[in-house]
C-alpha positions as CSV (number, residue, x, y, z in Angstrom):
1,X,24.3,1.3,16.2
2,X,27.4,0.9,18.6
3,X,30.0,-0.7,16.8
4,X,32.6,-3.5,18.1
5,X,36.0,-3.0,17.0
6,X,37.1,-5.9,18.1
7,X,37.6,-9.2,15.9
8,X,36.3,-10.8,13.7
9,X,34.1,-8.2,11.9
10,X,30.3,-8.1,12.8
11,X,28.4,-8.9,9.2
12,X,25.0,-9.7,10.7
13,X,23.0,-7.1,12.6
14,X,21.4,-9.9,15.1
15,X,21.3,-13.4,15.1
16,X,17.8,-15.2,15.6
17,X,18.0,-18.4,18.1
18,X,15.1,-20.2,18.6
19,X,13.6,-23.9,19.1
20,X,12.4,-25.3,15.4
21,X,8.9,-25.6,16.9
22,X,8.9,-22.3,16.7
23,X,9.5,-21.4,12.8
24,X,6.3,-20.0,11.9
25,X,7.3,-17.1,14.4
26,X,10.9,-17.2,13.3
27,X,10.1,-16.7,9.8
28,X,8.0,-13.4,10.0
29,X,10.3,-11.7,12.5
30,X,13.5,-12.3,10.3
31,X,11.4,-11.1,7.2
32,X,10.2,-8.1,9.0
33,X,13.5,-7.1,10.3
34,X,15.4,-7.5,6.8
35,X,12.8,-5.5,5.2
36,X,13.1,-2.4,7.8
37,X,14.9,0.7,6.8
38,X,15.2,2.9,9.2
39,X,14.2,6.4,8.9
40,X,16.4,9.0,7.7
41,X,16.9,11.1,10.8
42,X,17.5,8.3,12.9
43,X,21.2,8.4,13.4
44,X,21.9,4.3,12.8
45,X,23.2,2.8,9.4
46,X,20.8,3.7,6.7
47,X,20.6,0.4,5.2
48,X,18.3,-2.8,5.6
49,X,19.1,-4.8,8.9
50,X,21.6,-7.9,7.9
51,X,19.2,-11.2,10.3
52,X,21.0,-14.7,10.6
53,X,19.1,-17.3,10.8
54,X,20.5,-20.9,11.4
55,X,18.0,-22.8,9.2
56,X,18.5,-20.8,6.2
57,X,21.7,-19.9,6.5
58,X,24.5,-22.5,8.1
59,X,26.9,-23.7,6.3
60,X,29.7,-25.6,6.7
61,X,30.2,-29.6,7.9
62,X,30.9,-28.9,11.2
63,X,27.9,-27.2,13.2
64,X,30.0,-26.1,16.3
65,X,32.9,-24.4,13.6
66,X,29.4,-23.1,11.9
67,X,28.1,-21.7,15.0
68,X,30.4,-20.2,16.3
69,X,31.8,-18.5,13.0
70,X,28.3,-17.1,13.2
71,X,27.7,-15.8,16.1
72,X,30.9,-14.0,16.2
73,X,29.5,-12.5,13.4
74,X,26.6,-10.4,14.9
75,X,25.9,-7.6,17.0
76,X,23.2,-9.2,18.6
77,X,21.4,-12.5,20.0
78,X,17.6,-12.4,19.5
79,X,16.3,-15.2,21.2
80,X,12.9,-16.1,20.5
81,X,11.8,-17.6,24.0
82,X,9.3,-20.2,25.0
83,X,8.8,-23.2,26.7
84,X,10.5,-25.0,23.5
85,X,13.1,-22.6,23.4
86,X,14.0,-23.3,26.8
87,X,13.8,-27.3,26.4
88,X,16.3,-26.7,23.4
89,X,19.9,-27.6,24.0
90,X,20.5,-25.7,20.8
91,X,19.4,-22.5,21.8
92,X,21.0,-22.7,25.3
93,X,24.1,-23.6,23.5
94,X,23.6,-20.6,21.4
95,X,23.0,-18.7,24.2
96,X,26.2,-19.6,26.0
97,X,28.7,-19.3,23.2
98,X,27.5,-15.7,22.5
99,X,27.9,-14.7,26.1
100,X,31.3,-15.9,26.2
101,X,32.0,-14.0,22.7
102,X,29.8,-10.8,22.5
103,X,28.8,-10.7,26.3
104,X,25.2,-10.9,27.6
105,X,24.6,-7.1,27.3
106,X,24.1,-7.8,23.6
107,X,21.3,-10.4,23.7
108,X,17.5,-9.6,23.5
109,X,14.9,-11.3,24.5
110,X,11.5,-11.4,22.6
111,X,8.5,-13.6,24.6
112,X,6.5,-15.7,22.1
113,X,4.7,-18.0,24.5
114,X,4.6,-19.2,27.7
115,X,5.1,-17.4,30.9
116,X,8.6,-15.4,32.6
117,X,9.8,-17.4,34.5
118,X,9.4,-15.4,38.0
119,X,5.9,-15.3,37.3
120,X,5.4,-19.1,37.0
121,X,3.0,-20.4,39.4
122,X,3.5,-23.8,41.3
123,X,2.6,-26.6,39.1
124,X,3.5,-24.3,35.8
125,X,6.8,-25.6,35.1
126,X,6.9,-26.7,31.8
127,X,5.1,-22.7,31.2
128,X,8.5,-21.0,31.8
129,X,9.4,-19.4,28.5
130,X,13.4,-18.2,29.2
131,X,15.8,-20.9,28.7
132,X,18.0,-22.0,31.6
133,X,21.3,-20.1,29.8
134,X,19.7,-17.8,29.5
135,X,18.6,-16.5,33.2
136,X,22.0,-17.4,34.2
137,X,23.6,-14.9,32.2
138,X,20.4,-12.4,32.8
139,X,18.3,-11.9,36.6
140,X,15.3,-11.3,34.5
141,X,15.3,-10.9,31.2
142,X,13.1,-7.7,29.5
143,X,11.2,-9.3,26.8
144,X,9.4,-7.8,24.0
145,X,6.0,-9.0,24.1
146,X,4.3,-11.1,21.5
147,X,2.0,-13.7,23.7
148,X,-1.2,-14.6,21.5
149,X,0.7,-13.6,18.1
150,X,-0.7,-15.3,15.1
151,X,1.6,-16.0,11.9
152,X,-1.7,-16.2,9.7
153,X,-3.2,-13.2,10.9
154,X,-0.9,-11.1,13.0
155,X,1.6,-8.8,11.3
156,X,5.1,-8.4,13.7
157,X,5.4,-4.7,13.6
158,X,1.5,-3.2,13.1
159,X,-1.5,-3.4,15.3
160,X,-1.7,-4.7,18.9
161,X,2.6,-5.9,18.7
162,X,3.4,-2.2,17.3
163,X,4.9,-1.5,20.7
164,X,7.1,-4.5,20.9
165,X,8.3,-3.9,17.4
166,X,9.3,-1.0,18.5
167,X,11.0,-2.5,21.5
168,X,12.7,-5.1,19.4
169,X,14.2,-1.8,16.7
170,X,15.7,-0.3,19.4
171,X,17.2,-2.8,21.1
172,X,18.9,-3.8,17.9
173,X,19.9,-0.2,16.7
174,X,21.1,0.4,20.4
175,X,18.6,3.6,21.0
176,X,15.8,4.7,22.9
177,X,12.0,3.0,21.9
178,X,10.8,6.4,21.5
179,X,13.4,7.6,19.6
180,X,12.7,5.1,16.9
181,X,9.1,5.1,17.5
182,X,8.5,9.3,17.1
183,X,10.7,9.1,14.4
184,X,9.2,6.0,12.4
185,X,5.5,7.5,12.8
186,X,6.9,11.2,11.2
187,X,8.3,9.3,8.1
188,X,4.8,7.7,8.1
189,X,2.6,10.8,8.3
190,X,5.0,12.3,5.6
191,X,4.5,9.2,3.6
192,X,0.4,9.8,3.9
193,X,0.6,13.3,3.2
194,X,2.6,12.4,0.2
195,X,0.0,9.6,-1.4
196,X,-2.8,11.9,-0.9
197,X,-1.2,15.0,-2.3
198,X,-0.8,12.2,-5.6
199,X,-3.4,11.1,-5.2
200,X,-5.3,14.4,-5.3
201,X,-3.4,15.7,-8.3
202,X,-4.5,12.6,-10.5
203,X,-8.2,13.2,-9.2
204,X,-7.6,16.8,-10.3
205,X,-6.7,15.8,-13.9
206,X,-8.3,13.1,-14.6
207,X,-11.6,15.7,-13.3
208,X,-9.9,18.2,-15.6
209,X,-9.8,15.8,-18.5
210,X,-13.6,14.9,-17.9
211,X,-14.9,18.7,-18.0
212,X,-12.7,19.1,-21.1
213,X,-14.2,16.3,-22.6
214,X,-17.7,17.4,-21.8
215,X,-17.1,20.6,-23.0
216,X,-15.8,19.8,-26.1
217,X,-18.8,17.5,-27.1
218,X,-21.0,20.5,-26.1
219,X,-19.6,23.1,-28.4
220,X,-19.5,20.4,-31.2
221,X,-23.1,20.0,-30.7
222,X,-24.1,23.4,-30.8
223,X,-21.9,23.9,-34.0
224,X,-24.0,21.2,-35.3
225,X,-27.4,23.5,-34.0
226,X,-25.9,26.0,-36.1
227,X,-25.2,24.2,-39.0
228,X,-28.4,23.0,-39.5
229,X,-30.2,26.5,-38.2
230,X,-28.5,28.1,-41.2
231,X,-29.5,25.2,-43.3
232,X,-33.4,25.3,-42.7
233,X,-33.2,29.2,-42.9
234,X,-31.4,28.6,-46.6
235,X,-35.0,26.5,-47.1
236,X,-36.9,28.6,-46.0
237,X,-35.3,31.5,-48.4
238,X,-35.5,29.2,-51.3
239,X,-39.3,28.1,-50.9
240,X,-40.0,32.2,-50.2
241,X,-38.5,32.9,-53.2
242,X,-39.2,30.2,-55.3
243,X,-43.4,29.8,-54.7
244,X,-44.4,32.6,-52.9
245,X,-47.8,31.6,-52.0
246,X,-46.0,28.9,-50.1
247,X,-45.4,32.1,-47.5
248,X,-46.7,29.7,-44.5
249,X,-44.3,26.7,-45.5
250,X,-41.6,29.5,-45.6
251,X,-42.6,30.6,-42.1
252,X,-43.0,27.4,-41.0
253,X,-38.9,26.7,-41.9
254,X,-37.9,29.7,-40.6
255,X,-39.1,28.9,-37.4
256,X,-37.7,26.0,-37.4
257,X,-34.2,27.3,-38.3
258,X,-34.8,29.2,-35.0
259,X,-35.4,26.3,-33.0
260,X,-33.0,23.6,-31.8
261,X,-32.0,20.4,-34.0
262,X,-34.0,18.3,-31.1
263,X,-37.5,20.8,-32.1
264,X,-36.6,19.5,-35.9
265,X,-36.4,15.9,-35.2
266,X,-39.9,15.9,-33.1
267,X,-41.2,18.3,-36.1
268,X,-40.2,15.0,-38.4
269,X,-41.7,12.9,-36.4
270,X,-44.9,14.3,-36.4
271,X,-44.8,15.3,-40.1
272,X,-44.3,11.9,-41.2
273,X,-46.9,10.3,-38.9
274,X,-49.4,13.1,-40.4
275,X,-48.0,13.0,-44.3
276,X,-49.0,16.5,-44.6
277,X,-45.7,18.0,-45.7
278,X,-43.7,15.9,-48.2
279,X,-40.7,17.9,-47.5
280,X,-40.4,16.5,-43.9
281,X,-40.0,12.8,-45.1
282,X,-36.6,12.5,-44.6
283,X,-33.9,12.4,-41.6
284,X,-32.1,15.2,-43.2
285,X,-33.0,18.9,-44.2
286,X,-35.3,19.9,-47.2
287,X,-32.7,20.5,-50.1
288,X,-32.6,23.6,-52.7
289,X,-34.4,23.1,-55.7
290,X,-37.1,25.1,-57.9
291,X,-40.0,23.1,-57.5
292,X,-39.8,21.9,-53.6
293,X,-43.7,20.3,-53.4
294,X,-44.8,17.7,-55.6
């Protein structure tokens, strides 16, 4: 941004006039601009944008002293124009002291409603949006364009008014629209690529977490297969060796050690429903003993 060396020192980056009819608008292009950074490799100040607004700001008895204090203070004018703007003996005033302090190179214009006035038609009068200080200072003022914006569901520097945004950056920073805009979109893409690379690294171990999980509660359940394979096997050994004309209860165990846990519950099941084997009558596995049938 092109900086005047003369006195006294610029502290705000631009200075918003406009008509207090027009607040709503007022309010979302200063929070906008103060929340810009610019992008790295955009040779301007890398710092927030310093915005002046008179509502907000002023201080100080006198409002002449005030203004003017203030508006030797910035770089730029914005002036927010419309058909109040140009009824407003404020904003003209405005207009007027920062031509005869910062010169009328350094004030943009930014077209919120109404129409230019070189494009009024006869009878549309009270339609012309540049105030009267204005076009004396400028032939025809080059306006960003924000007809039809919406405070409540319009956003200043996205959608449809991305372009005059852009206008409205460079202006201010004192470069070309395309230079900010290329530049802007880069640190955006780079920004994307960013999320989604984080974004696909917690999918990744949160997925990675999940199969563990699974795993894990796999294995413990066939160590619990296992466990209780060796355990009807032991049964079986014991009711083989202990009554060996048992030889088909023995056989029966042993194939059951050989089946899965899920085989031994349905084998329950059915035992108890039948009755026909007292050792099946509980949840758990026949235990060792001499005499296993009643």
């Amino acid at each position: 941004m092109p900086l005047d060396t003369g006195m006294p020192e610029i502290i705000n980056d631009a200075f918003i006039s406009y008509s207090r009819k027009d607040r709503a608008f007022a309010v979302a292009i200063g929070k906008a601009l103060q929340s810009y950074r610019p992008p790295r490799d955009l040779k301007v100040p890398q710092r927030h944008l310093v915005v002046f607004r008179d509502e907000s700001d002023f201080t100080g008895v006198e409002y002449h002293e005030a203004l003017t204090k203030h508006l030797a203070r910035s770089a730029k004018l914005v002036v927010l124009c419309s058909p109040n703007a140009r009824q407003s003996e404020f904003v003209n005033d405005e207009i007027r002291q920062f031509v005869g302090l910062r010169g009328a190179a350094n004030i943009i214009a930014v077209l919120i409603a109404g129409v230019p006035n070189n494009e009024a038609q006869p009878g549309q009068e009270q339609d012309k949006a540049f105030p009267e200080a204005l076009v004396q200072t400028m032939e025809m003022p080059l306006a960003s364009d924000y007809l039809r914006f919406d405070p409540r569901r319009d956003k200043v520097n996205k959608g449809g008014f991305a372009g005059s945004w852009y206008k409205l950056l460079a202006d201010i920073y004192g470069v070309s629209r395309s230079e900010v805009e290329q530049r802007d979109k880069k640190r955006e893409s780079r920004r994307r690529r960013i999320t989604a690379g984080v974004t696909g690294s917690v999918i990744l171990a949160l997925s990675s977490a999940l199969v563990f999980a699974l795993t894990s509660r796999h294995q413990a359940v066939e160590r619990g297969e296992i466990a209780l394979a060796r355990q009807l096997a032991a049964q079986s050994e014991v009711l083989r060796v202990a009554n060996p004309h048992l030889l088909d209860r023995s056989a029966l165990l042993a194939v059951e050690a050989h089946a899965a846990p899920r085989a031994w519950r349905s084998t329950v099941r059915c035992a108890r429903l039948s009755g026909c084997c007292p050792i099946y009558r509980s949840n758990t596995p026949p235990t060792s003993r001499s005499n296993p049938l009643p």
